[in-house]
C-alpha positions in Angstrom: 0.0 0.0 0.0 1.6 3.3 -0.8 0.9 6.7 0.6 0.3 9.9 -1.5 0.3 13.5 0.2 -1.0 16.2 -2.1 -3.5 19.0 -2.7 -7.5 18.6 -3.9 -6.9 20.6 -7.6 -10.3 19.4 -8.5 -13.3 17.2 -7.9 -14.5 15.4 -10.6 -17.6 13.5 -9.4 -18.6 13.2 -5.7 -21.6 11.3 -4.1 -22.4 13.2 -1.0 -25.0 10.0 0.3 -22.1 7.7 0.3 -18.7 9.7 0.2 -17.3 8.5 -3.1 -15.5 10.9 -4.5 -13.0 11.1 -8.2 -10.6 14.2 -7.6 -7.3 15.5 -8.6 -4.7 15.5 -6.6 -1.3 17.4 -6.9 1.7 16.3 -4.9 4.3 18.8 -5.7 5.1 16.4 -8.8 2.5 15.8 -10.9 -1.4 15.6 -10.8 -2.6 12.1 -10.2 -6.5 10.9 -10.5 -7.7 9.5 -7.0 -10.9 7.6 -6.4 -12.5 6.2 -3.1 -14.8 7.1 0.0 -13.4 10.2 0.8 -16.4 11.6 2.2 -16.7 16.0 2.8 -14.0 16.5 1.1 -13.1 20.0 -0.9 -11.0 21.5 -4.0 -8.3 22.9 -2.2 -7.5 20.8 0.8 -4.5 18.8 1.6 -5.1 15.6 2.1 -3.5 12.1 3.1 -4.1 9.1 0.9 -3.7 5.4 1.5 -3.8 3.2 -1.6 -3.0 1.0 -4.6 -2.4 2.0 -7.8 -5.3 0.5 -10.7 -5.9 0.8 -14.2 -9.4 1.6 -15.4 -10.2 -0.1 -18.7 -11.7 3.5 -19.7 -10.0 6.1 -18.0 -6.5 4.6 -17.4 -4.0 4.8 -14.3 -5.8 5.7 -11.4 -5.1 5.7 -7.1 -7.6 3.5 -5.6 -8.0 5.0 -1.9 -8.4 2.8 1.0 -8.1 5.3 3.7 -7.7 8.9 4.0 -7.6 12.1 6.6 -7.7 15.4 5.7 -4.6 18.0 7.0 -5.0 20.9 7.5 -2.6 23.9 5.1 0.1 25.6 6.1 1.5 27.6 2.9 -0.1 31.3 2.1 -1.2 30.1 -0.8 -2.7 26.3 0.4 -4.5 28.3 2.8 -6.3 31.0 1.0 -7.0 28.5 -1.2 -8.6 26.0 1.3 -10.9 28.9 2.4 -11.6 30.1 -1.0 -13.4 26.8 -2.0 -16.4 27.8 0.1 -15.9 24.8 2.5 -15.9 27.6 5.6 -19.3 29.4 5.6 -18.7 33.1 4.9 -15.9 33.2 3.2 -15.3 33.4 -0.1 -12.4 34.1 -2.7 -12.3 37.4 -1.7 -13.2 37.4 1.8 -10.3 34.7 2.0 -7.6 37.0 0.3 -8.3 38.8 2.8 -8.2 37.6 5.5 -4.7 35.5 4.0 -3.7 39.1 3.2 -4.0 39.9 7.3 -2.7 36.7 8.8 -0.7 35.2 6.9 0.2 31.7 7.7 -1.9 31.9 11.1 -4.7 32.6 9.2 -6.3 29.0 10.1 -5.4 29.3 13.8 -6.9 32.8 14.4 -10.0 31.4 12.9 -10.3 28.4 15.6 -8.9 30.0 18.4 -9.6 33.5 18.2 -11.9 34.0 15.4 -13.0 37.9 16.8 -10.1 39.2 15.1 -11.3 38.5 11.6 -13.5 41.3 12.6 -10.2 43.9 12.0 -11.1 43.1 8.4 -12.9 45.4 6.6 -16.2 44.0 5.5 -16.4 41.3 8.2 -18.5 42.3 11.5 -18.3 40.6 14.9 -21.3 38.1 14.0 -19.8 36.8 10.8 -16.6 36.1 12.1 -17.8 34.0 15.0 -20.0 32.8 12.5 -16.8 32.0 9.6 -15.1 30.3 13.5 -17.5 28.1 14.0 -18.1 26.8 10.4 -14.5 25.9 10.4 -14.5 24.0 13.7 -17.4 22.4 13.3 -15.7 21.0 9.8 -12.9 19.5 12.2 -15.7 17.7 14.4 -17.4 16.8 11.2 -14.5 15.2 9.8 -13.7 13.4 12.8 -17.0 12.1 13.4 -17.4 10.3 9.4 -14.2 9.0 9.9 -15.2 7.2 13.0 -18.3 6.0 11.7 -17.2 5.3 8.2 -15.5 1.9 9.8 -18.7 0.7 10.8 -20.1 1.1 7.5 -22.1 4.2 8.2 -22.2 6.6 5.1 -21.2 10.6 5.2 -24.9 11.1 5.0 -26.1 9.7 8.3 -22.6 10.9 10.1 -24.0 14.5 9.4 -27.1 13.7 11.4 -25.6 11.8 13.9 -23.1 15.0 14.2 -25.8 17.4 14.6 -27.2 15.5 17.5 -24.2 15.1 19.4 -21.7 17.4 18.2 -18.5 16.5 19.1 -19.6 13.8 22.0 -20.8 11.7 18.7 -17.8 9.3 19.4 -17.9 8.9 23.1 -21.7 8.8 23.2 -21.4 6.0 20.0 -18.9 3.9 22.1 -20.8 3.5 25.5 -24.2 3.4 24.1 -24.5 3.0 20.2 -28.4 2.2 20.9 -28.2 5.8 21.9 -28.0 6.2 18.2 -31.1 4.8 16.9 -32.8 6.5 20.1 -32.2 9.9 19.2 -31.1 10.2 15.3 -33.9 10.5 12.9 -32.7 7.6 10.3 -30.4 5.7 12.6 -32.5 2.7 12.8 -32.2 0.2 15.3 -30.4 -2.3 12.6 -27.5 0.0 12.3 -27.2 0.6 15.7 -27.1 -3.4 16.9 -24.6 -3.7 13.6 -22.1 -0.9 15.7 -22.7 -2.4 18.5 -21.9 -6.0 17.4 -18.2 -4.4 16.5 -17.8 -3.2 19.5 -18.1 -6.0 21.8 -21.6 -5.7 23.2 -23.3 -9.2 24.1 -26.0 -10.8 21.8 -28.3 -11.6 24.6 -27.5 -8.6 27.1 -30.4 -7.1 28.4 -29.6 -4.2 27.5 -30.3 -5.0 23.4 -33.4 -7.1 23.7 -34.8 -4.1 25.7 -33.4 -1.5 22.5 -34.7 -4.0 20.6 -38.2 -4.0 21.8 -38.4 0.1 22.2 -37.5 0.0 18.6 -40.1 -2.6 17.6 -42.7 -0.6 19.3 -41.4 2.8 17.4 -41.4 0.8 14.5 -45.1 0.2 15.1 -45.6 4.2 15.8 -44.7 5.1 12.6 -47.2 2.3 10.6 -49.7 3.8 12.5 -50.3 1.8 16.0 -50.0 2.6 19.4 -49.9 -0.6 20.7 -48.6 -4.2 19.7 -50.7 -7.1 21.2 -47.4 -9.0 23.4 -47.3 -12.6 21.2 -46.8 -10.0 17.9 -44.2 -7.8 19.6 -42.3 -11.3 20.9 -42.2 -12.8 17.5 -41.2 -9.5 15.5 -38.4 -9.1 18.2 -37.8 -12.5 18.5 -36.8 -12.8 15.1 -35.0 -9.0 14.8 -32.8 -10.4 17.7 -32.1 -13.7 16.7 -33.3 -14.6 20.4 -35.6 -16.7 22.7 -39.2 -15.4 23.5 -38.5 -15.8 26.9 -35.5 -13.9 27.3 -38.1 -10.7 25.6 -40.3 -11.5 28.4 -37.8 -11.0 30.6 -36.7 -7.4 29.3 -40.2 -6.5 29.1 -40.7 -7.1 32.9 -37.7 -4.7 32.9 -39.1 -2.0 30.7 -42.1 -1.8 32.8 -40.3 -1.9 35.9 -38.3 1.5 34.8 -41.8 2.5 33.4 -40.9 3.0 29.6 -43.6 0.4 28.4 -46.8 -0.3 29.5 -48.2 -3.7 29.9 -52.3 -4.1 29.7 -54.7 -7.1 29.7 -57.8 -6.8 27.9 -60.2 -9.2 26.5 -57.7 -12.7 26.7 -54.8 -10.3 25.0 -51.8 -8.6 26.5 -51.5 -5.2 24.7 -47.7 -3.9 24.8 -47.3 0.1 24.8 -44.9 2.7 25.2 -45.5 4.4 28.2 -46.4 7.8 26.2 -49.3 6.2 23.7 -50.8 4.6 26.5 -51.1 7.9 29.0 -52.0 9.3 25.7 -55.4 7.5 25.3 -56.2 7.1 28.8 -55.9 11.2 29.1 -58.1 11.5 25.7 -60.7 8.9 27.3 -60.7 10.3 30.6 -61.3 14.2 29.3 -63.4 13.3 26.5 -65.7 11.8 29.1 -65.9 14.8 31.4 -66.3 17.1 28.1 -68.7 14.9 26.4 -71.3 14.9 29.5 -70.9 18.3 30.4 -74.3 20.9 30.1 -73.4 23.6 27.7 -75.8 26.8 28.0 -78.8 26.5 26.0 -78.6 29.1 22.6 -81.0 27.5 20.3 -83.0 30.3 21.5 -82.7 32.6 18.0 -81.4 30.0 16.1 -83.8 29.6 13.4 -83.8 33.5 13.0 -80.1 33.4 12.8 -79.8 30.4 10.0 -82.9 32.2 8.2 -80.3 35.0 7.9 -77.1 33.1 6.5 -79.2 30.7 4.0 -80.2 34.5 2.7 -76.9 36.0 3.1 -75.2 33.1 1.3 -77.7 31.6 -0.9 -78.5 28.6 0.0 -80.6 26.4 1.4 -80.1 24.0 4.5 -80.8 20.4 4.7 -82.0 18.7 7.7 -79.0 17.0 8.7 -77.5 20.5 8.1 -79.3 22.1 10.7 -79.1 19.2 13.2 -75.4 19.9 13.0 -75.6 23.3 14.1 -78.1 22.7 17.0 -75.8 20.1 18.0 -72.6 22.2 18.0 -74.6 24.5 20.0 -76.3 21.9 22.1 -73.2 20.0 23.1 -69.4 19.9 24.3 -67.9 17.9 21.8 -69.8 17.8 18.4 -68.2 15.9 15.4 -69.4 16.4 12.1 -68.1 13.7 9.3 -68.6 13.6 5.4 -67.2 13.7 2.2 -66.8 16.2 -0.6 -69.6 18.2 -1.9 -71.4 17.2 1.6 -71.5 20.7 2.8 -69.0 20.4 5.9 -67.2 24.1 5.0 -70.7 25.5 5.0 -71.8 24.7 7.8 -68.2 25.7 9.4 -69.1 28.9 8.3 -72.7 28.7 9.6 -71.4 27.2 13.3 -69.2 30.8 13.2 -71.8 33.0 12.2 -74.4 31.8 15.1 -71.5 31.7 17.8 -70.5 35.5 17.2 -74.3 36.1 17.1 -74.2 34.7 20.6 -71.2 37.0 21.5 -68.8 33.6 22.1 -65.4 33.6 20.8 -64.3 30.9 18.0 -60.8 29.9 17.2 -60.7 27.9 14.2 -57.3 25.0 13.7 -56.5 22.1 11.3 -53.4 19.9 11.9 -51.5 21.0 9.0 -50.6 24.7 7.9 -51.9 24.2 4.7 -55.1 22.7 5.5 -55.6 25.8 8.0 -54.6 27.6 5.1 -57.8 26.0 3.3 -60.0 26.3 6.4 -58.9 30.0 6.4 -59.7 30.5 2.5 -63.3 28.5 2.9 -64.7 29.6 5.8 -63.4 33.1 5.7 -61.9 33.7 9.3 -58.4 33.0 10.7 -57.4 29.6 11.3 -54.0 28.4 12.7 -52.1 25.1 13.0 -53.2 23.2 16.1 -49.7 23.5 17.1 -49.8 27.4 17.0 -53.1 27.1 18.4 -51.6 25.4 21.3 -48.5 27.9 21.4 -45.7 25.6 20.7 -42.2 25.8 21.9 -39.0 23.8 22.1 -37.2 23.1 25.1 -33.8 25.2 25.5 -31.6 23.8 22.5 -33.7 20.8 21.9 -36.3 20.0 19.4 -38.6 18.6 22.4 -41.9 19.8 21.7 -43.8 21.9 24.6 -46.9 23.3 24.2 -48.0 27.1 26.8 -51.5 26.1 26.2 -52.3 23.3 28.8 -54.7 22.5 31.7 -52.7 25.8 33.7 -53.2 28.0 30.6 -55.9 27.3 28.5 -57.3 28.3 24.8 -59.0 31.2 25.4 -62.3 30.8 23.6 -65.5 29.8 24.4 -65.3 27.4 21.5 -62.9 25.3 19.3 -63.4 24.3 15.5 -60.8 21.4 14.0 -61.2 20.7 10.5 -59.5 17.6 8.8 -59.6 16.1 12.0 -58.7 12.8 10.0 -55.2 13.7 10.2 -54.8 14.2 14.2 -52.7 11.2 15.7 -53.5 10.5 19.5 -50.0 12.4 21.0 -51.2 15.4 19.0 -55.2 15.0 20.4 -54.2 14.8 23.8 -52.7 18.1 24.0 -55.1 19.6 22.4 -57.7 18.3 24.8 -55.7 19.3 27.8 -56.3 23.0 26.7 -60.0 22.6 26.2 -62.1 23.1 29.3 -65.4 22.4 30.6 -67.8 24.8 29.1 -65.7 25.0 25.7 -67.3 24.2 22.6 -64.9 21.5 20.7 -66.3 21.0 17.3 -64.1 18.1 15.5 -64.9 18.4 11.5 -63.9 15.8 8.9 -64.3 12.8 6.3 -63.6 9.3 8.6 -63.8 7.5 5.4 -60.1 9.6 4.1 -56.4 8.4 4.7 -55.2 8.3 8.5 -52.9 10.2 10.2 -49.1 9.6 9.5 -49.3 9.3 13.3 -49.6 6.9 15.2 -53.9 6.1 16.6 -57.3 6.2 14.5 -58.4 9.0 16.2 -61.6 10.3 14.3 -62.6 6.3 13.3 -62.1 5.4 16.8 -63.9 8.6 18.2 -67.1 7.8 16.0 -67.1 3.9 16.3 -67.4 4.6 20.3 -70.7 6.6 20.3 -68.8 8.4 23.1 -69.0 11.4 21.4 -72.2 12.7 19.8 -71.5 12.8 15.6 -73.6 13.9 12.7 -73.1 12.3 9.5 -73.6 14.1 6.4 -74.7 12.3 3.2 -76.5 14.8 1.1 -74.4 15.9 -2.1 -74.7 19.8 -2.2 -70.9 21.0 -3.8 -71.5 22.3 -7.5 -74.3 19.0 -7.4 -74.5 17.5 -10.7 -71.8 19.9 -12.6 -68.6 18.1 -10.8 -67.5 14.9 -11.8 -65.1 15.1 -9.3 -67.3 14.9 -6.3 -69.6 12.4 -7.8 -66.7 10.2 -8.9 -65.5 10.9 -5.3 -68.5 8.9 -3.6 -69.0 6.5 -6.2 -65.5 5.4 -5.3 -66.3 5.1 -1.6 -69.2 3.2 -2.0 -67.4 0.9 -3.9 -68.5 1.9 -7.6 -66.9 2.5 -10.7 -66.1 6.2 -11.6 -67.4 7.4 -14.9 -64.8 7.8 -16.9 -65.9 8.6 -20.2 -63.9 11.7 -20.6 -67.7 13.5 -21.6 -66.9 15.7 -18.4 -65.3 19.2 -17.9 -63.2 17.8 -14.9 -62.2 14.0 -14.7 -60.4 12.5 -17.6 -59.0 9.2 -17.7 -56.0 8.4 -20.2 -55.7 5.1 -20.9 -52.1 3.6 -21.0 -50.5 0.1 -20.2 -47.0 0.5 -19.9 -44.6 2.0 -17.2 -42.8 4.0 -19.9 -45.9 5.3 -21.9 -47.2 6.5 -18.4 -45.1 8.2 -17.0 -44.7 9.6 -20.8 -48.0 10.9 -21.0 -47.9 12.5 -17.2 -44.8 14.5 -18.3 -46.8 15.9 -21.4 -50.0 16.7 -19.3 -47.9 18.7 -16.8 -45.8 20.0 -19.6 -47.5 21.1 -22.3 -51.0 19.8 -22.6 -52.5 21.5 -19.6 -50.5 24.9 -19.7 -51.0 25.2 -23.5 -55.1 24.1 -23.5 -56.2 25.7 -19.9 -52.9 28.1 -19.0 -52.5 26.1 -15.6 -48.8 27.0 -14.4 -47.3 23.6 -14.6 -44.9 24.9 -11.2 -47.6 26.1 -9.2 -51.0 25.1 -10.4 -50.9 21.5 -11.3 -49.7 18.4 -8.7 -48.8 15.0 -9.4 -50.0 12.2 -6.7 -48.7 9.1 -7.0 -49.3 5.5 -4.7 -45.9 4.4 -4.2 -42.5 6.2 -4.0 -40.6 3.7 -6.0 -41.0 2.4 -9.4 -40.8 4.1 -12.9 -44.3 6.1 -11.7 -43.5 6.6 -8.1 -42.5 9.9 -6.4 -38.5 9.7 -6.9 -38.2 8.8 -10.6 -41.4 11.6 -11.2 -39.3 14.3 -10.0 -36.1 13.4 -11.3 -37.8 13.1 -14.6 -40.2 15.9 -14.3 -37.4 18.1 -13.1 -35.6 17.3 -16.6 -38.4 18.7 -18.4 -39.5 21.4 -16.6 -36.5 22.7 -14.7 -33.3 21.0 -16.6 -30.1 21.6 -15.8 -28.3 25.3 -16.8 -25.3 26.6 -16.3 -27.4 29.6 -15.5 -29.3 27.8 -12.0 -27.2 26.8 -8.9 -27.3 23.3 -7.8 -27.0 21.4 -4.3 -27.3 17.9 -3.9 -29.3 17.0 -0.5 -30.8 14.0 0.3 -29.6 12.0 -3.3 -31.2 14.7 -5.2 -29.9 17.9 -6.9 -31.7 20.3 -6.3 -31.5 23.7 -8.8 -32.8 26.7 -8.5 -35.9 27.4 -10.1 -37.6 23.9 -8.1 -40.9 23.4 -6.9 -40.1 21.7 -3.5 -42.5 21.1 -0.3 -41.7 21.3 3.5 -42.0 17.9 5.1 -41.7 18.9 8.3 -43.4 22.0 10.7 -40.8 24.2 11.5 -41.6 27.1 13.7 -38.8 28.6 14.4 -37.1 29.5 11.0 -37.7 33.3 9.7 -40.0 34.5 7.1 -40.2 37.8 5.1 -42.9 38.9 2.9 -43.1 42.0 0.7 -46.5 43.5 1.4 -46.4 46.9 -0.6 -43.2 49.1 -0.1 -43.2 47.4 3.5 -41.6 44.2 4.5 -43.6 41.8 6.9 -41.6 39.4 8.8 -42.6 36.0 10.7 -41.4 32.6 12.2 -42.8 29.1 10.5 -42.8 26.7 8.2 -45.4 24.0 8.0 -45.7 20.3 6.5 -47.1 20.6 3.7 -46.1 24.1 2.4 -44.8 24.1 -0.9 -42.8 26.9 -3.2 -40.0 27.3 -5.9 -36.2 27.8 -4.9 -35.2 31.1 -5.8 -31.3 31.1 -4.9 -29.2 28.5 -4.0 -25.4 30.2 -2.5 -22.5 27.7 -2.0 -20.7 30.8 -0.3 -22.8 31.4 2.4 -24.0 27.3 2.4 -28.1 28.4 1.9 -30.7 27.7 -0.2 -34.0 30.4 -0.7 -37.3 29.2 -1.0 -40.3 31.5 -2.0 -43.3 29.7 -1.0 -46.8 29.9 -2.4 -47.7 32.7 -0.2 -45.2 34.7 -1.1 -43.2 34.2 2.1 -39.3 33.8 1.4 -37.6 31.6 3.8 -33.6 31.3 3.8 -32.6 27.7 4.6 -29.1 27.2 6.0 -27.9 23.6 4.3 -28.5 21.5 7.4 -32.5 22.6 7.7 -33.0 22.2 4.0 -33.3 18.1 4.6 -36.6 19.5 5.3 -37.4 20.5 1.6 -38.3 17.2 -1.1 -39.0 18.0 -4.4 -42.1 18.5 -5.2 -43.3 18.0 -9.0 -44.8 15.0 -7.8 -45.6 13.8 -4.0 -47.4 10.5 -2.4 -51.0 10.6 -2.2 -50.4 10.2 1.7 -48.2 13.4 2.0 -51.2 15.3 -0.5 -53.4 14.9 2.8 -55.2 18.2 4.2 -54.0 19.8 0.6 -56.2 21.2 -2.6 -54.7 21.7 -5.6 -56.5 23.1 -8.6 -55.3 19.9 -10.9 -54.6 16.5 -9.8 -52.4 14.3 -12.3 -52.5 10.3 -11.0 -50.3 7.8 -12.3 -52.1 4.6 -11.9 -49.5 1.4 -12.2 -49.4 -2.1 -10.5 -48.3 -1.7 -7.0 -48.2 -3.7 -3.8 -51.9 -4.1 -2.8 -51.8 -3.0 1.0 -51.0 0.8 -1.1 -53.4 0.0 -3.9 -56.6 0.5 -2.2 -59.9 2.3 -2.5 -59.3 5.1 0.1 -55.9 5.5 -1.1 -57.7 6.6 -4.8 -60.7 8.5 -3.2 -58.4 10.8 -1.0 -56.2 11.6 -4.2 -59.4 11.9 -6.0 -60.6 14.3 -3.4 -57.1 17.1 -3.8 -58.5 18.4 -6.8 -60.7 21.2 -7.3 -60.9 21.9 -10.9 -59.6 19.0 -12.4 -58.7 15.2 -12.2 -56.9 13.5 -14.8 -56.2 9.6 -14.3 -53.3 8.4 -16.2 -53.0 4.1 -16.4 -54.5 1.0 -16.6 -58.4 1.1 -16.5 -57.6 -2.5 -14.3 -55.6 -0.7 -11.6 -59.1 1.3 -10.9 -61.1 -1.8 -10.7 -58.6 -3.3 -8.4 -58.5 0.0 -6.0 -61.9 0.4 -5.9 -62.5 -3.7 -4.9 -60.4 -3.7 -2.3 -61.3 -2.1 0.5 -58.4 -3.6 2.6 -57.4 -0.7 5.4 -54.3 -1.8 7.2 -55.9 -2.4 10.5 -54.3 -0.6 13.5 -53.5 -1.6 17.0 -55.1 1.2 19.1 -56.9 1.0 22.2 -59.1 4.7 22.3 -62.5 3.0 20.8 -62.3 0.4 23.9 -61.5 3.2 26.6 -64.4 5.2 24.8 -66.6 2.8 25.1 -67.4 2.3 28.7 -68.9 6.2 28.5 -70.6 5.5 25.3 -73.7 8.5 24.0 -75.9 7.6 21.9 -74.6 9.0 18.2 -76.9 11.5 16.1 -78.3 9.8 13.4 
């Protein structure tokens, strides 16, 4: 094995997922081709290289490396040339000549160890140059940290994370406790964490893992959806992750709910396993629910019929029984829910609820669980409407990203009533909070369609809510949206009922394209969103149409759509900056969506000759990259409502592209043209709620794109991955008779 010592002239392809890089490198005697894992690594470092010597069939002699560590320069011109490559946030070419220019050959040392006297330079302030100090150190702690990792098989990608976790403990923290790792690292799943721990030393059988391993089978079982696993399921998934006896499990779970962490329950012959937080969760809804549900609310039906008299005249319409019944209900009771699907007159009759409160002088505070489906309540029912989480005041614990909400039993909402739309989407952590801020006397109104998607979350909130009869619901079934003129919303209920949608293309707003092939699919989508539907109707393919698709993989799923969207409608220029995050290259000009609320970041919006600024970002939220800087290591998104948000690089992992999403992230969203690719898929996704929530985005149009067989199947099989949750049970001891 021979060692090379030499500058980074220039990187010719690097994979920042998985480190492996094809550079240049000079050693004082000529330029040689390296290749290898050398993750993080920039044009103008010196670097250290450990290797054989190869010859590709193609590109001739090349230095395979086996190993390598960065060193740091410590010529003039290696150094300005180190922080000219943009690798130090702040600085570029010329902010690096200078700051050469002043120190010489301790440039690199005054930034480490005593950054504050950058600030002599001209041009650079106090807060920049702590900022350019800590950039470079945290470079050093990076480096360290993928190097360490990179011998357990961990790529540069998922050594970022772990990094911005636990900073520079990463190592120690990795050595004592690598379950610490899958714990407390979004990504770091368990199975990476036993693999570390296998190299270092830790016993098969310790407690210790089967207890990691059972915390992780239960989270695993959060995220599909439940909030419990009955014990023989969570034994034999375990079991079998482990490579272990069933009764040593038994014996860590004793453990676990010894120390409190799971909860162990008995009901009906079964032994239901939870984590200790889902099952305080449900008992907490159950037990407030109860005391809300049974509570006597002040009579105000008094002017009621005056008071709808004057919104059927104000707004045109005309109410339906079951209509009305919902409003005397919301008025009559605690906790009211109101269920139905599209066209059913749920947004009216928010409005309506609204309109007879402020009549009665009560206050109303309207939430939904995403920011753009407040956004939608907002638009619809004309009033403000928040994000449950903004609702409930959120915060984060000092320097955390624990969740805590002001708004609690000490410090309620204060309104006399509550209105949740798209209550389909609330998990049962979520629920609970918002219940502990309701009190007795408050007017909870819960508004959604049961028969839509779940929550991402983990419970069956709404489903569970209604199949109790705890809580007093009023079903709507009467079609009122547009009536006979959409296609959409009749398609929308023929499809949850089980029937056929008409797809005879005779309509103004469902078309069905019929195409067998993977290729001639995803074909056709690219021309609909390309030129079809801006060149026919003038819909803005960036902003105006949306692509939902079943499955994430395949040649119609979510990653190859936007990679091949992106070609058409955003290719590559030497015009647009790019930035590879997350395996794909993102380029200015994108559409992209948050996938994750973020409260804290900074907002501006131009309002006039005025600038209006704000904090949050919301699931959900989506917009078109405007600048993407490699000097200053951010990315700027304008968003939909015109708000710009500047992303440093480590919070844009919270951007995906977004020319085409799941139908599962669509949730809680409108958008004025759907596009569905329709292609075999794995039947627990291929399923008849999965079709009628994507059916139910659009609100001008709907074009299906695929096999006419792929419908059939969708619509036959009503198969709803059943979830492990225990609410409807604790609901039903305090059962109320349900409207009809």
């Amino acid at each position: 094995m021979e060692t090379i010592k030499g500058t980074v002239e220039n990187i010719i392809y690097q994979n920042e997922t998985n480190g492996y890089t094809v550079c240049d490198i000079y050693d004082n005697e000529a330029l040689i081709t390296a290749v290898g894992c050398m993750p993080v690594l920039n044009e103008g470092e010196t670097v250290k290289v450990n290797g054989d010597w190869i010859t590709h069939p193609e590109y001739g002699e090349q230095f395979k490396v086996m190993a390598y560590e960065k060193i740091m320069p410590h010529t003039v011109e290696s150094i300005e040339k180190y922080l000219a490559s943009g690798i130090v946030k702040g600085v570029g070419p010329s902010t690096a000549k200078k700051i050469v220019g002043r120190f010489g050959e301790q440039a690199l040392d005054i930034i480490m160890f005593n950054p504050l006297k950058l600030a002599e330079i001209k041009g650079i302030n106090a807060k920049r140059a702590e900022m350019i100090g800590s950039s470079l150190e945290e470079q050093k702690g990076l480096m360290d940290v993928i190097i360490f990792f990179q011998k357990y098989g961990l790529t540069p990608s998922y050594s970022n994370r772990i990094y911005k976790v636990f900073g520079r403990n990463a190592i120690e923290i990795a050595r004592s406790n690598p379950y610490k790792l899958s714990d407390e690292v979004h990504g770091i799943g368990f199975k990476i964490a036993d693999r570390m721990a296998m190299n270092l030393g830790i016993e098969p059988l310790s407690l210790f893992r089967i207890a990691s391993g059972i915390k992780y089978a239960l989270s695993q079982a959060a995220a599909d959806g439940h909030t419990f696993l009955p014990q023989n399921v969570l034994e034999d998934y375990t079991s079998k992750l482990l490579r272990t006896s069933i009764d040593s499990i038994a014996d860590a779970l004793v453990s676990l709910q010894l120390e409190g962490k799971v909860v162990m329950e008995k009901t009906d012959g079964q032994t239901r396993v939870y984590l200790a937080a889902f099952h305080l969760a449900e008992k907490n809804v159950s037990a407030k629910l109860q005391v809300l549900a049974k509570h006597e609310c002040e009579d105000l039906t008094g002017n009621l019929e005056m008071i709808l008299k004057e919104f059927e005249k104000s707004e045109g319409i005309c109410f339906a029984s079951l209509q009305k019944k919902a409003v005397e209900k919301a008025l009559a009771n605690g906790v009211l829910i109101i269920t139905g699907g599209p066209g059913t007159g749920k947004t009216t009759i928010i409005k309506s609820i609204i309109k007879v409160f402020k009549k009665c002088e009560l206050s109303v505070e309207l939430a939904a669980p995403t920011g753009r489906a407040a956004k939608r309540m907002c638009e619809a029912a004309g009033y403000e409407a928040r994000t449950i989480h903004r609702l409930l005041e959120i915060g984060y614990l000092s320097e955390t990203e624990v969740q805590v909400f002001a708004r609690n039993e000490d410090n309620p909402i204060d309104a006399d009533a509550v209105i949740i739309d798209e209550m389909s989407m609330v998990d049962i952590v979520l629920f609970n909070s918002l219940l502990k801020a309701v009190t007795c006397g408050m007017r909870l109104i819960m508004v959604g369609d049961v028969d839509q998607l779940p929550s991402v979350g983990p419970g069956n909130v709404l489903k569970d809510l209604i199949s109790s009869n705890a809580v007093k619901t009023v079903r709507l079934t009467d079609i009122f949206r547009q009536e006979s003129e959409s296609t959409i919303v009749v398609n929308a209920h023929k499809i949850n009922n089980g029937l056929l949608p008409v797809i005879d293309n005779k309509s103004k707003d469902f078309f069905f394209l019929r195409k067998s092939e993977g290729d001639n699919i995803l074909n056709s989508v690219m021309d609909i969103c390309s030129r079809r539907l801006p060149n026919k109707f003038g819909y803005d393919p960036m902003r105006e149409i949306q692509v939902l698709a079943p499955t994430k993989k395949g040649i119609v799923g979510v990653l190859n759509l936007n990679i091949e969207l992106q070609k058409l409608l955003n290719p590559s220029s030497k015009d647009r900056n790019e930035k590879m995050i997350k395996e794909f290259t993102f380029r200015e000009g994108d559409r992209v969506m948050q996938i994750k609320n973020n409260y804290t970041i900074r907002w501006e919006r131009t309002a006039g000759d005025s600038v209006i600024e704000g904090e949050g970002v919301f699931n959900g939220d989506t917009g078109i990259i405007k600048q993407i800087d490699g000097e200053a290591h951010t990315l700027t998104v304008c968003f939909d409502d015109e708000k710009t948000v500047e992303y440093e690089w480590v919070f844009a992992e919270q951007l995906d592209p977004a020319y085409a999403v799941t139908i599962h992230k669509s949730q809680g969203s409108e958008f004025p043209v759907v596009v569905i690719p329709l292609y075999s898929g794995p039947s627990v996704l291929m399923t008849r709620n999965l079709l009628y929530t994507a059916v139910t985005r659009a609100r001008d149009m709907v074009i299906l794109v695929g096999r006419e067989d792929i419908i059939k199947q969708m619509v036959e099989n009503k198969r709803e991955v059943a979830r492990f949750t225990g609410l409807s049970d604790c609901l039903a001891a305090y059962g109320i008779n349900s409207c009809p």
